[in-house]
N, C-alpha and C positions, 0 to 999 in steps of 0.2 A: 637813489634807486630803492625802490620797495620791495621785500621779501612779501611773495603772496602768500594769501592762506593756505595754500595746499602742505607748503613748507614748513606751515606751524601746526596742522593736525596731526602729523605721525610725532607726536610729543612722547610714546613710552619707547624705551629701548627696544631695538628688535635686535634678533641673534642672527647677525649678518656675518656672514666668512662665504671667500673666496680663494680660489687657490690657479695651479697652472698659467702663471703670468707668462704674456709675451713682453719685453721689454727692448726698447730701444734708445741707445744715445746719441744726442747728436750737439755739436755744437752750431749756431745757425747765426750770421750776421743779424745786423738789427732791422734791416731792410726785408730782410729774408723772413723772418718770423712775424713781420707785420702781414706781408705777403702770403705765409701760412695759413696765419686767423684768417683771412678775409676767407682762403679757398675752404675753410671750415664752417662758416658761418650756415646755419644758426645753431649756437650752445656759449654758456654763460663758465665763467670762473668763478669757485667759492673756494671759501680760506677754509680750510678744516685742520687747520693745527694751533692753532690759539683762542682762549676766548675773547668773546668781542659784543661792542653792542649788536643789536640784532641787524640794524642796516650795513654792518659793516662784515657781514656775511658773505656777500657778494662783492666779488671783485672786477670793476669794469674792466675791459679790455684795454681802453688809454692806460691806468694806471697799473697794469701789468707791464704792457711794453714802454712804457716810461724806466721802470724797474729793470729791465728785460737792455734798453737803451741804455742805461748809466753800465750796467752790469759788461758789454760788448764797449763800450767806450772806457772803462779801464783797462781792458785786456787791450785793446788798439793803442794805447798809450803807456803800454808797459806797467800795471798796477795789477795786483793781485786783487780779485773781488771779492768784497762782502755781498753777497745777493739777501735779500733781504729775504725771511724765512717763510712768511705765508705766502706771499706771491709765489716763489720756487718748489712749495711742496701745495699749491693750489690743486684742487681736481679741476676737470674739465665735465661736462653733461651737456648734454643737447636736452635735458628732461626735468626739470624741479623736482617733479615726484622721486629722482635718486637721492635725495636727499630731503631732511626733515632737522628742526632747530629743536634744540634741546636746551632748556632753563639750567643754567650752570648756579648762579648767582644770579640774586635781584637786577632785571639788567643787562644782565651779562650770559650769551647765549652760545654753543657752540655747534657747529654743523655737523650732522653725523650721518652714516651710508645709511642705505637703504637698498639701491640697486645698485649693479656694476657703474665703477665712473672709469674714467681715464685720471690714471695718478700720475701726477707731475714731481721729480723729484730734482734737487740739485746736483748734477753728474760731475763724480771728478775719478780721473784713475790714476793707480799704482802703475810707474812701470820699475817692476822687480830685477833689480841688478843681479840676483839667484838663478832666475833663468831665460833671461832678457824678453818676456813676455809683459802685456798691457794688461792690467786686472779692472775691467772697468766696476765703479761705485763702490771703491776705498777710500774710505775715510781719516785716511792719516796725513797728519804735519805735511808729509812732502808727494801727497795727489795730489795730481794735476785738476784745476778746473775747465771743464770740456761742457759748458752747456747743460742741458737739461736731459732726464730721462723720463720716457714717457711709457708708461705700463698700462697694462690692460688683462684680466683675468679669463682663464677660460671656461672656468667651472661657475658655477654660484650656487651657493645652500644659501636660502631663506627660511630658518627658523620656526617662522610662522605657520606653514603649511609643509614642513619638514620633509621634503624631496631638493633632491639637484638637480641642475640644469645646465644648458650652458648658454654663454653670455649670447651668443648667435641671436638667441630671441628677446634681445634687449637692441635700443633704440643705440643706444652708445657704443653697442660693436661697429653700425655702419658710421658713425665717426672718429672710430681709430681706424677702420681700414680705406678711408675717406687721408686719413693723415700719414698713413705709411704708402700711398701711393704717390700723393704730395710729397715726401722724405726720398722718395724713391728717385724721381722726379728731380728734385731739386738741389740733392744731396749728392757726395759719393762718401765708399768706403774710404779710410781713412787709413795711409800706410806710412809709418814713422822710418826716420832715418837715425840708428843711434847704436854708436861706435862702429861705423862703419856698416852695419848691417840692415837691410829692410825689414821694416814688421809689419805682417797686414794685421788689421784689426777689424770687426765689423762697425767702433766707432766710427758715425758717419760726421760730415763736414760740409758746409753749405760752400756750395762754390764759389760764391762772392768774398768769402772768408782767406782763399788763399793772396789773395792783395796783400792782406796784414797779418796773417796767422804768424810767421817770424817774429812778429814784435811780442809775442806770448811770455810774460818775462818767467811763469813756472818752466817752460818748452827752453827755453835760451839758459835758466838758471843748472838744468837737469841735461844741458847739452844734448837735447832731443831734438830734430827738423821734422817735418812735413815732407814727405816727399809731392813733388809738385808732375801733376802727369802731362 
C-alpha cells in the first residue's frame, strides 16, 4: 500500500499539542472488533511509535486484527499477552492530511501529527488491594490486560496559525463519536466480583466476551470474576 504525496509534503515539524482527552477502555472479542472497523469504515491505521520504511507507515486493517486475533486468542486460552507495540499504540484518521512522514534516517521515516487522530493505546488496570478500587492504564507487573484504549482530544493548538480550537471541527471527531456509539451499542460497563464485593467500573466489555472472560488467567491469577448480568 502507498503513502500518497499529501503525507510527504508537510515534511517540517509543526507545533502540534492537544489536550482535554476523552478516553475509553474497552476489552472486545476478536469478532467484535472486526465488527467494529467495518461500522467505522472509511479511515486507515498508521504506526506512529517506531521508525520504519516509509510503506510501512500504514497499517492495513487485516494485519491489525490478525494482531488484535492472536492478542484475544491467548487470553481465551489462558496466556498472558504480548501485543505487539505499533499495532496497539497505532492512531486511527478518517484524513491523511492528519498526519505527515518525517525523514528520521536515510530510509527510514516516522509518522508525526498534524491534526486531532484517535490514539489507540494498550489498556491494562491496577486493581488496588489499598482500597479495592480498578485504576484503569497502570502499567505495573500485576495489571491486568483489558483491551485497548481509545482517546480523543478536545482542545487543539496548531502552532502554525497560533489560535485553539476544538476538535468538533475536525473530520476525526465524527469517527470517534461514530465508535463510542458502536461501544455503546455493543459493549456494557464492566462490574468485578473480588473478595466478595462488586465493583462497578466504566471499563467496558464486549458481550461476546463473557463466554470466556473466566479463562482470564491475570482475572483468575488476582482472584478477580466478572460479574455476569
Amino acid at each position: 500500500m502507498l503513502v500518497d504525496k499529501m503525507l510527504l509534503q508537510r515534511s517540517n515539524d509543526l507545533k502540534f499539542s492537544v489536550s482535554k482527552w476523552i478516553k475509553h477502555q474497552v476489552l472486545l472479542d476478536a469478532g467484535e472488533m472486526e465488527a467494529c472497523l467495518k461500522a467505522l469504515h472509511p479511515f486507515e491505521f498508521y504506526n506512529v511509535s517506531t521508525i520504519a520504511p516509509l510503506y510501512d507507515l500504514i497499517i492495513s486493517e487485516e494485519k491489525f486484527l490478525n494482531s488484535y486475533r492472536s492478542y484475544i486468542t491467548d487470553l481465551k486460552e489462558g496466556r498472558v499477552p504480548e501485543p505487539d507495540r505499533k499495532i496497539f499504540s497505532a492512531v486511527m484518521t478518517m484524513e491523511r492530511e492528519a498526519l505527515y512522514a518525517k525523514e528520521i534516517q536515510p530510509g527510514r521515516w516516522m509518522a508525526k501529527l498534524a491534526k486531532p487522530v484517535i490514539q489507540l493505546q494498550h489498556h491494562r488496570f491496577f486493581a488496588s488491594k489499598v482500597d479495592h478500587k480498578i485504576h484503569p492504564m497502570v502499567m505495573s507487573p500485576d495489571s491486568i490486560c483489558w483491551g485497548l484504549q481509545f482517546a480523543f482530544p478536545q482542545i487543539f493548538f496548531d502552532g502554525s496559525e497560533g489560535s485553539y480550537s476544538k476538535t468538533t471541527e475536525f473530520p476525526n471527531s465524527a469517527l470517534f463519536a461514530k465508535l463510542l456509539k458502536w461501544l455503546r451499542a455493543e459493549s456494557v460497563p464492566t462490574t468485578f466480583v473480588w473478595d466478595g464485593h462488586k465493583v462497578a467500573t466504566p471499563i467496558r466489555l464486549g458481550k461476546t466476551c463473557f463466554a470466556w472472560i473466566a479463562n482470564h488467567p491475570q482475572l483468575k491469577e488476582q482472584g478477580i470474576q466478572v460479574h455476569v448480568y
